[in-house]
N, C-alpha and C positions, 0 to 999 in steps of 0.2 A: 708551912708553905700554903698559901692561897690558889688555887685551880679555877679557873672554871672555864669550863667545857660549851661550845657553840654548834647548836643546830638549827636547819632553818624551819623544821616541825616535829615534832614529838606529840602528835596525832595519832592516837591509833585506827589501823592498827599498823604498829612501828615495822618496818622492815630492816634489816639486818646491820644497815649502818646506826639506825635510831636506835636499836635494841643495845648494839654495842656500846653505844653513848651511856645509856640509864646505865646498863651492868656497869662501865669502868666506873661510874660517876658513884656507885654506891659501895665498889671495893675499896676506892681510892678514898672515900669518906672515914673509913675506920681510923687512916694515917692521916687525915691531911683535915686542911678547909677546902669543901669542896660546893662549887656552886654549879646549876648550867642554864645560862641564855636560850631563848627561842621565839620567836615570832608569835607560836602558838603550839597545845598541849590539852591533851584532854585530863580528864579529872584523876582520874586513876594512875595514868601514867604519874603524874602529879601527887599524888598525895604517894604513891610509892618512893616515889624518892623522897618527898619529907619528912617520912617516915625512917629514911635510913639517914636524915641529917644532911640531907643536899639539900642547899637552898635554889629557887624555882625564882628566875629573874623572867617575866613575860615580857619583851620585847617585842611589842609588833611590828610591822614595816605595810608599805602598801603592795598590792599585788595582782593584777588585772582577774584571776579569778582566783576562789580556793586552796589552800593546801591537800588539801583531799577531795578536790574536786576531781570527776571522772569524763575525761575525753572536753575538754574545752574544746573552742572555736580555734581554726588554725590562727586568726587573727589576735586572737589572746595570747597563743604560746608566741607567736612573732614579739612583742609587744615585752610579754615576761622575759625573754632570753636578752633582747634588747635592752632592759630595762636592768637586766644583771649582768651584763658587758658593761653598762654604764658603771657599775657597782663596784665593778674592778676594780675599775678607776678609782670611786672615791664610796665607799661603804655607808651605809643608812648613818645618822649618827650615834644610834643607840648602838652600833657595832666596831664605832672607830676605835682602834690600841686604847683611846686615852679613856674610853667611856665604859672601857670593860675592866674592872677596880679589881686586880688580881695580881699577882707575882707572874704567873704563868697562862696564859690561852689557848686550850686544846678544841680547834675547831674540829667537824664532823662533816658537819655540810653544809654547803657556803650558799647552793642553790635559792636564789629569792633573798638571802642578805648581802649577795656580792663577794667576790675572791677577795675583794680590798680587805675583808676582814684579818686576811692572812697577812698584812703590814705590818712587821715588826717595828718598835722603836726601840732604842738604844738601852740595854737593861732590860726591857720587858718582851721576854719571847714570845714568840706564836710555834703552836708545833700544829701540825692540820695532818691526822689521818687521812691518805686517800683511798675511798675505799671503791673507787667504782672509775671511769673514765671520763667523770666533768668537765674535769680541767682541761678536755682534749675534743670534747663531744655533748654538743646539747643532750642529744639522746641517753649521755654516759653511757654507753654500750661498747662502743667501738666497733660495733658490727652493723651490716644492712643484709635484711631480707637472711638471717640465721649465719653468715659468713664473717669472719673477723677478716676485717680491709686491712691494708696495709697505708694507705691515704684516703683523707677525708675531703670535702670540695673545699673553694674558696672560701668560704663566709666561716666555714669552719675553721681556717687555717686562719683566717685572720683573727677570730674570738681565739682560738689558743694562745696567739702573737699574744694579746692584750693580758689573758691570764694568765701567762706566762711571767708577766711584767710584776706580777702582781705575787702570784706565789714562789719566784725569787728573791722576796724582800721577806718572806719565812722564813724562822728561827731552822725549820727540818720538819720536810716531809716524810709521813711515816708509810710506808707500800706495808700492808699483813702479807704479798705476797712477789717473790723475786719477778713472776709473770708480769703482776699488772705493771710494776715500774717501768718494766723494758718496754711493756705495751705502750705505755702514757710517754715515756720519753719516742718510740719509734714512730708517734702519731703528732710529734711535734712540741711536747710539752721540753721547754728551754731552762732547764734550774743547773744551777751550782753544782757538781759532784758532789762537795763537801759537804750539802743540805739534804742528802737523800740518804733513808736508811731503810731495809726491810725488819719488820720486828713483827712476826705472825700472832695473832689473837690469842690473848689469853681466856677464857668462858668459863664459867659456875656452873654447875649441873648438879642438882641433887639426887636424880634418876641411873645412878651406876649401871655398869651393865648387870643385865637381866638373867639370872639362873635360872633353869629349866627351859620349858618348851616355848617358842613364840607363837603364840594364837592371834597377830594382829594384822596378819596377812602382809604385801604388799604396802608402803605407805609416799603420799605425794604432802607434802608439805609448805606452805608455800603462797604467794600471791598468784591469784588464778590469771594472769595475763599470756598474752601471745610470746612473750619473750622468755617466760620460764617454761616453756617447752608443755603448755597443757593440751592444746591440739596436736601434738606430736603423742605424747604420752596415750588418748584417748585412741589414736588412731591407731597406734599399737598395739596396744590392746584388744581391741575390735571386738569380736565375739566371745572375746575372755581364753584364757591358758588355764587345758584343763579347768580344774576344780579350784584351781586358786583368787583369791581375792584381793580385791585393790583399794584403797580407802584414800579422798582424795580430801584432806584436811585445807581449809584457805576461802579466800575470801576475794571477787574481784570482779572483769569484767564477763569472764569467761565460766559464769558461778551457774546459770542455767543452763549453759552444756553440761557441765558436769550431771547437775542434778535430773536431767534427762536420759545420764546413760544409764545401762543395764550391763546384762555378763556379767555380775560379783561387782560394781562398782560400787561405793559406801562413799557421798556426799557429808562428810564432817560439820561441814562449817568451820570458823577460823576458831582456831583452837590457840589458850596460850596458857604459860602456868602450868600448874599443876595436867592439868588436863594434857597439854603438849609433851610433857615428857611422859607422860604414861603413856602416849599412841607410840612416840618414837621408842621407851623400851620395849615395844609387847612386839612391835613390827619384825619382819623377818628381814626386810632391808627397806631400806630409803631409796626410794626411785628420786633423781635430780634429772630433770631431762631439758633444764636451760639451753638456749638457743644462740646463747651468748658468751663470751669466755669472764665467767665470774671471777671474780676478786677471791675473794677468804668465806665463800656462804657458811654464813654461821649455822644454818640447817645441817651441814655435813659435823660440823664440831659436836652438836647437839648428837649425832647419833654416833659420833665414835666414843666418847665418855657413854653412851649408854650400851655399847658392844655390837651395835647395828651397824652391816656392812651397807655401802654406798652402789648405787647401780644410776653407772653416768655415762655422759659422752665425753668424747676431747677436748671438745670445744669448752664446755663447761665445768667442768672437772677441775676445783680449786688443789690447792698444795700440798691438802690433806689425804689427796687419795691414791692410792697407789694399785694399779690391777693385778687382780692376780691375790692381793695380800691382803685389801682391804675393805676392795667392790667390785666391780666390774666395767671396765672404762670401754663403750661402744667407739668405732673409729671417726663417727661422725654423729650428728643429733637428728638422720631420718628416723621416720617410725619403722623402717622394715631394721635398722642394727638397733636400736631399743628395742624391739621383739626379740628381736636373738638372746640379747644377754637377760634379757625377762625368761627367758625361756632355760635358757641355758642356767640359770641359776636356779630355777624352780624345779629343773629336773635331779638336783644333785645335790642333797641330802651331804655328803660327805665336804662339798664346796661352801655351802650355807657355814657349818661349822668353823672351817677352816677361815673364811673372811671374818666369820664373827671375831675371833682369836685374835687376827692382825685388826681390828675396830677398836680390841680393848689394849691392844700394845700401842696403838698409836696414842690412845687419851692422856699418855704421860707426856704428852707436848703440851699440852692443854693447861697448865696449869695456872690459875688466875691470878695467886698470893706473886706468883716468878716474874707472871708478865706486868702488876701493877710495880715492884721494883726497879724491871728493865725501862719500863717508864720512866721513872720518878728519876734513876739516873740520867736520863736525858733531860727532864727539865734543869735537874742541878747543874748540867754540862751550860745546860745553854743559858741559864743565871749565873754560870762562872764561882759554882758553890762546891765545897768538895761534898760528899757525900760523907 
């Protein structure tokens, strides 16, 4: 079977849908022929996967400013989003059904090459991971100002209208989580029942959970922006809790407050590899303090296979967490209920444990060899192949 997998950057540094892409794209290489398209790709991310035998098709497209550009002009994102409503419609060519040479097309993220990419033709599927709120929301959030809305305005409803048209004529949309589909459909998004499936992430972790003592304090993991909750986190924190320590790993807009504060804070830098799974086994928990209701964050999968419990809010709080058993889920993502469960977990020695325990009983969901099969039979389903 022929694969290959479409994103609209593989820049680092990759955030958790791009991460997910490389990982499947080098599981799925040991069975298959596996390729992935992209606009654009930095070195390393690159030679890693050619390294595991995925071949690297660079596709550019045009695009009023960078893929990793920081804070454009509002006039540029008008322009881009515009520009990928048109795309709906009718995809770059480097990305139409017929120009992508494969049995099967596993897009990722359509953002800058257009939903059209997700147009199936007759015989040759498309299956499109969704892994965030696109399809529903420029922002892919589905929230304003930290709230998850239940309706978006008109320009909004009407770009759904369009990508709706468009990822209807997908082979099967794949939700990692029961939430985000009911979200994407309750915010407008129009598909097929019969094309919708939830199928949770499967992730590689070489970093098991951690015997003995954790000496790595507190950890934040993550893009430093306003929507993953780092001015909330900081402000919780405040003067520091007790003697404890906070290590705030990532890379972003919000990287000189970080590196500004004090009270035990530890400024990482963006950590990945090797280096990333030693912070997450050594940490006592994973603080997630998103401001937004995440999808499947691969950060939480990361530290359940390594035995670290999750300290989150409601709102952001993906599939994998459960309070009580496995982190600690605050009722809302203010800084004064992330203090609480910061605190509340740092006082309690016997609680630390006990999350740890339910961290490592959940990582048997995790499993990557289960989830490239649960895969693969859906491409055969939808190439009409039996398995």
């Amino acid at each position: 079977m022929r694969i290959i997998h479409v994103a609209s950057s593989l820049r680092a540094p990759l955030g958790g849908a791009e991460l997910y892409c490389v990982e499947l794209a080098i599981a799925q290489a040991r069975v298959a022929d596996v390729a992935v398209a992209t606009p654009t790709i930095d070195q390393a991310t690159r030679d890693r996967l050619e390294a595991a035998d995925v071949r690297v098709e660079v596709r550019p497209v045009w695009r009023p400013y960078p893929s990793d550009g920081r804070g454009p002009h509002p006039a540029a994102r008008a322009l881009f989003h515009a520009l990928d409503t048109w795309a709906a419609v009718r995809a770059p060519r480097g990305y139409r059904r017929g120009a992508l040479d494969a049995d099967v097309v596993h897009v990722h993220r359509f953002q800058g090459v257009g939903a059209g990419v997700l147009r199936a033709l007759p015989g040759r599927p498309v299956l499109h991971t969704v892994h965030d709120y696109a399809l529903v929301d420029t922002r892919a959030t589905g929230a304003r100002g930290g709230v998850a809305v239940d309706r978006l305005g008109a320009l909004q409803r009407l770009r759904t209208a369009v990508h709706s048209r468009a990822a209807a004529r997908a082979s099967l949309l794949i939700f990692p989580s029961a939430r985000t589909r009911d979200r994407n459909l309750a915010l407008g998004l129009d598909v097929p029942p019969e094309r919708v499936a939830v199928i949770p992430h499967g992730w590689p972790w070489s970093a098991r959970a951690q015997e003995g003592p954790r000496d790595g304090g507190l950890l934040f993991l993550g893009k430093l922006s306003e929507r993953k909750g780092v001015a909330e986190l900081l402000e919780a924190w405040g003067d520091g809790i007790g003697d404890a320590r906070l290590a705030i790993a990532g890379a972003g807009p919000l990287e000189p407050r970080v590196r500004e504060a004090d009270a035990g804070v530890t400024a990482l830098g963006w950590l990945d590899g090797a280096a990333k799974e030693e912070a997450v086994a050594h940490a006592q928990a994973l603080v997630m303090p998103s401001t937004w209701p995440e999808n499947f964050p691969l950060v939480t999968a990361e530290a359940m296979l390594a035995g670290t419990p999750v300290l989150t809010n409601a709102l952001a709080a993906g599939p994998l967490i459960e309070d009580g058993v496995n982190g600690l889920v605050a009722p809302d993502p203010s800084p004064a209920a992330l203090r609480a469960i910061l605190t509340c977990f740092l006082a309690d020695p016997a609680l630390q444990d006990r999350l740890a325990a339910g961290a490592r009983a959940t990582a048997a969901q995790l499993d990557m060899d289960a989830h490239v099969e649960a895969l693969l039979d859906r491409y055969r389903e939808a190439l009409g192949v039996e398995a």
